[in-house]
N, C-alpha and C positions, 0 to 999 in steps of 0.2 A: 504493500500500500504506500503510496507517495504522500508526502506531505501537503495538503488540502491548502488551497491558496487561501480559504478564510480558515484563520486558526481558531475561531472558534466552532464546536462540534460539543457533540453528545458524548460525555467519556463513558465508555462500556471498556472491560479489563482487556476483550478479544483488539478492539482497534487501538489500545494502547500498546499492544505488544507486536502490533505487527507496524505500526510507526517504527522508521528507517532511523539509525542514529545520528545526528551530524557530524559533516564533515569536521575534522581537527580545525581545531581554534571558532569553529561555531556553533552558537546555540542556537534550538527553535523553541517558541513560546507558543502553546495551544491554551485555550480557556474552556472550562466547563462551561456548554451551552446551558444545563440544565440545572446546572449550581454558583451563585451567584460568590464573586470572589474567590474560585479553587482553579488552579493553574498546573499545567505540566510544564516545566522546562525541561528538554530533551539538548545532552551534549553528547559529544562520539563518544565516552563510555558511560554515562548513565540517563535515566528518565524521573524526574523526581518531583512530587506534587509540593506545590509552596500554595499559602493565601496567601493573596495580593490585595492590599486595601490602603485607601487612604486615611492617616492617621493626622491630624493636628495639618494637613495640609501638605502634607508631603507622602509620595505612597509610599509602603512599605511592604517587604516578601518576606514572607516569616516561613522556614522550613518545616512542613508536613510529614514528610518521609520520599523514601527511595521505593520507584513501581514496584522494585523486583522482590523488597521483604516488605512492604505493605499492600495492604488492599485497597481498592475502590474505596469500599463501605466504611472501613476504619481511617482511607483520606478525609470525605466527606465527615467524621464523628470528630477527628482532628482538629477539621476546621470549622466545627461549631464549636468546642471547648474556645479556641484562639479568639473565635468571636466574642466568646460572652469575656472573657479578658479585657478585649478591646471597649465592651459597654460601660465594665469598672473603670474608664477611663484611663487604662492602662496601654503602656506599649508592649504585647508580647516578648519584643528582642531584648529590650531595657530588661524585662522583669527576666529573662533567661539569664540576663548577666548578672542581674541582682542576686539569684538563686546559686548560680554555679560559683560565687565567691564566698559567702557569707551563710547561707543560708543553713541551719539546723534539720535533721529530719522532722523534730518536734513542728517548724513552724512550717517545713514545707507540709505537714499533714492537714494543719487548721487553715492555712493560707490559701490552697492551691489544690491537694490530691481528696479532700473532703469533699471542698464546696464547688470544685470546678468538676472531679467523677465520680464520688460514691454519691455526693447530693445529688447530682444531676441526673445519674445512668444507672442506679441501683433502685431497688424497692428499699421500701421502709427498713423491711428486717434487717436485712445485707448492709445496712445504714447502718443499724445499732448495732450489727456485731464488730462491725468497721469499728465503730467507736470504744465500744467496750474489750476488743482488743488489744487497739491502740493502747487504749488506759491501764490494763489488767499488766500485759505483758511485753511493753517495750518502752516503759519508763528511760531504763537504763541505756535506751539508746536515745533519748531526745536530745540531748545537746550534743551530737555528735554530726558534723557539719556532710550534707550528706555525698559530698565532693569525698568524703574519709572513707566512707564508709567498702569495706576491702571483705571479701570472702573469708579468710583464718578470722578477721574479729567476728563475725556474721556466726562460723560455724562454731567457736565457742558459747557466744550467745543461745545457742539451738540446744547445745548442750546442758546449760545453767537453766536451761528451758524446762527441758525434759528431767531434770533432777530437783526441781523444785516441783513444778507444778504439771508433769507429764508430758506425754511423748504427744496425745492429741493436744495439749496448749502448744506445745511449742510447732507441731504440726500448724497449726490456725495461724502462729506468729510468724511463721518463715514467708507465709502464703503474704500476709497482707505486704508483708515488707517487700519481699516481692513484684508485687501488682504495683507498690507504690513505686519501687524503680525502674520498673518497665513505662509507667507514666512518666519519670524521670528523662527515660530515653526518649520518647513520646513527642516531650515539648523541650528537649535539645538542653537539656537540662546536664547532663552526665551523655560520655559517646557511647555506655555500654553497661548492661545491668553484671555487677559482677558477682551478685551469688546467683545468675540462672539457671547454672549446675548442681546446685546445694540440691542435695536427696534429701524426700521429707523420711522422717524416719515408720516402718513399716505400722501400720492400726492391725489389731488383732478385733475381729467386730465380736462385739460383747452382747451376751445374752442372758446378761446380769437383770432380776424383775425378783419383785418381792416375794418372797413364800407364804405359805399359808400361817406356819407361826412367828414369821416376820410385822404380818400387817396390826395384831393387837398392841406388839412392842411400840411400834409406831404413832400409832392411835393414842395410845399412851402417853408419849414424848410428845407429841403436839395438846394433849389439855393441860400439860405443863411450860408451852410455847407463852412467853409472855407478848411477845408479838404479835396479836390478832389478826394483821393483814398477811403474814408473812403463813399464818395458822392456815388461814383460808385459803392462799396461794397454795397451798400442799396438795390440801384437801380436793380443789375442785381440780388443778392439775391431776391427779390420780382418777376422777370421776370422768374425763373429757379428754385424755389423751392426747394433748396437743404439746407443739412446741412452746419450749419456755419463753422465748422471744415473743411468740403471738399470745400464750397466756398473760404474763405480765404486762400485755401495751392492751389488754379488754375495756372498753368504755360499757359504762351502764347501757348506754343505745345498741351495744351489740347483741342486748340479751332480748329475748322475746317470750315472757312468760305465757302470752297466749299460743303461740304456735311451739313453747318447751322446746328450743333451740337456742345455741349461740351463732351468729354470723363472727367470723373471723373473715374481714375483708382484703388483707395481706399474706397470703403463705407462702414461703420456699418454695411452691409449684408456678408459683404466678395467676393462681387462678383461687377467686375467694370460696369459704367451704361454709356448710352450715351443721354443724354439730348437732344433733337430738340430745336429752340432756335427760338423764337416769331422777327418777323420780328423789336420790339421796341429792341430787347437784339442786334439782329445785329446791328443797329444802333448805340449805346451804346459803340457796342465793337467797330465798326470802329472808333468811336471819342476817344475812349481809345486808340487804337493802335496810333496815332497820339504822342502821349507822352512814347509811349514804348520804357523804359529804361534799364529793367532788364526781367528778366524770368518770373516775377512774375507779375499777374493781379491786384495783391492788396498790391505792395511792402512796406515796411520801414525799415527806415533807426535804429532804435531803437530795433527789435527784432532782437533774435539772429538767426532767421531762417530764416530771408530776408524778410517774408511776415506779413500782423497784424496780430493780436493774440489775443487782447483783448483790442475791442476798446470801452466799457462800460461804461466809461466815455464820450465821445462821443456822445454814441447812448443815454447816460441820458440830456444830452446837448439840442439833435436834438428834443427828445422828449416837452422838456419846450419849446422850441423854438413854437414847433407845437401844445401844448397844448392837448397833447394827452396824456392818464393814461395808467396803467396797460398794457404795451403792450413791449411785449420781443424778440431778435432777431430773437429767434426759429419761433416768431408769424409770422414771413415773410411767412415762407412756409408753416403757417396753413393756411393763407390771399390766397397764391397762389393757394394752393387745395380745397379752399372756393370759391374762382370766376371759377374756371373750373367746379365744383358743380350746380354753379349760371347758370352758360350760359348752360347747358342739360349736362354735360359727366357721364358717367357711373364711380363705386367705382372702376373697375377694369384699367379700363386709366389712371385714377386718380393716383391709386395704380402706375402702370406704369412709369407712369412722372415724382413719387418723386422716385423710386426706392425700394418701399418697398417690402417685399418678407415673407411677410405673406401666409406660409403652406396652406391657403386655398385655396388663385388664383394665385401659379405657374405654376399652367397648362394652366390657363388661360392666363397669361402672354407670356408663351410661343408660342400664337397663336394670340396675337395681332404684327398687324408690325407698324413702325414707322407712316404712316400718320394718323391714325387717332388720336394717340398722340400728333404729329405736329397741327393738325386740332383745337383741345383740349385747349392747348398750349397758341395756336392764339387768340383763342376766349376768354379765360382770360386775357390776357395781353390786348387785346383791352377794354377789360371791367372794367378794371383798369386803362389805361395811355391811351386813344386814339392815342395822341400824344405827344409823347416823350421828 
């Protein structure tokens, strides 16, 4: 294909790659017809998308990537991040230079890999674990300018990871750091992410769920919970089966005592679910609403988003109280999809009632309706808390 006498055209990846290289010592400039402000510049050894826009009066070409390791899709997501920079009133190159001299991991997180790709391009939840990440386990790296930041110090960190607080924390920690220096390369920030070879360390999948003479132990150690939101957090997690992210962020608006459901309108599937809710979780909730003070099911006064966030302290409290080991929040909802197991339900209900959306039974899903989930439901919560 020859170079088109009007340069600008419709960029598809097929007529970028078949554009001829320039000859030595010239360059050609094509424009996305179809996207306003995204440019190729093509020279005899490379092809590489820039936005081009004018700033303060003078234009300016702020580099996107190279065709050959970026995509179309991810030029085009490039250069809407670079846009909304330039709405802060900012000059993308300036803030590149600002960044690559001075700049901390701590501040390029609040500054830039927050508010400009997890705010922007993630859902809510993938938002708070972003955050609660960051905060949990990579303190020790905030004031470490991210220009420093080298593989051996990274792969000791992974270590001190995994000997404190586990092989999955420090797994979740490599990842976001990660994501954040690949964003780093992204907006010309660093030439190259240098742990992108760091192996995360191997997960054994756990089929850790409460026993039958575990759950009185427990029941137990929460009427001795001086914490009453953190009490009911337990409680109705165990009855509902859901993620702790989406349990802790429940508004009162999500509950519907006429139709005995919860709407959870954000889940790790990307698709919202509505939970049927065991005659003990109604209950639960009526004696909750009695104290309703704010929007929130599981409020406090300590986090900055109204509702808890990270009650681990806590839940390692309730555990010594109850004398029970090895056993992790997430363990609620394996405990819940292990008694619906117990009492006859099929994997496809099952599936159903936590919201999972495993490519193999959404057909299937699609053709179960609500009671015999309801039915499911019942029959585990009875199997667990007779009475409430």
């Amino acid at each position: 294909m020859q170079a088109p006498n009007d340069t600008k055209f419709v960029f598809t990846e097929a007529r970028i790659a078949k554009l001829p290289f320039a000859a030595s010592g010239k360059r050609h400039q094509y424009r996305d017809a179809s996207v306003k402000n995204l440019y190729l510049r093509v020279t005899s050894a490379s092809k590489k998308y820039y936005m081009i826009k004018k700033i303060n009066g003078s234009s300016v070409a702020i580099l996107l990537g190279d065709a050959t390791n970026t995509t179309l899709n991810d030029a085009r997501r490039l250069l809407g991040e670079q846009l909304n920079i330039v709405k802060a009133g900012k000059n993308p190159n300036v803030e590149k230079k600002k960044i690559t001299n001075c700049i901390t991991l701590r501040d390029f997180f609040e500054q830039h890999y927050y508010p400009l790709h997890s705010k922007l391009y993630k859902k809510a939840t993938s938002q708070r674990e972003d955050k609660s990440t960051f905060r949990v386990h990579l303190p020790s790296l905030y004031n470490v300018r991210i220009a420093e930041i080298n593989r051996p110090m990274v792969e000791l960190f992974q270590r001190r990871i995994a000997d404190t607080s586990g092989i999955y924390a420090a797994n979740h920690a490599i990842k976001l750091l990660r994501q954040m220096l690949n964003k780093a390369v992204d907006w010309g920030v660093i030439q190259f992410n240098p742990i992108a070879g760091i192996k995360l360390f191997k997960e054994v999948v756990r089929d850790r769920f409460l026993q039958l003479d575990e759950l009185p132990k427990l029941f137990d150690a929460l009427e001795q919970e001086p914490n009453v939101v953190f009490r009911n957090f337990v409680l109705l997690s165990l009855l509902v089966g859901q993620r702790r992210g989406n349990m802790m962020a429940l508004k009162w608006s999500d509950v519907s005592f006429e139709r005995r459901v919860i709407y959870i309108p954000d889940t790790k599937t990307g698709a919202p679910q509505v939970v049927p809710l065991a005659d003990q979780a109604i209950k639960l909730l009526r004696d909750m609403e009695t104290f309703k003070n704010t929007e929130w099911l599981f409020p406090s006064k300590k986090a900055a988003s109204g509702h808890i966030e990270s009650p681990s302290k806590m839940w390692k409290a309730l555990l010594q109280r109850a004398g029970i080991e090895n056993l992790r929040i997430h363990d609620l909802r394996r405990t819940f999809a292990s008694y619906q197991s117990i009492t006859g339900s099929t994997n496809e209900i099952i599936g159903k009632a936590l919201g999972d959306k495993s490519p193999a039974v959404i057909p299937i899903y699609a053709r179960l309706s609500e009671m015999p989930v309801r039915q499911s439901i019942q029959r585990a919560a009875d199997a667990m808390m007779p009475i409430l």
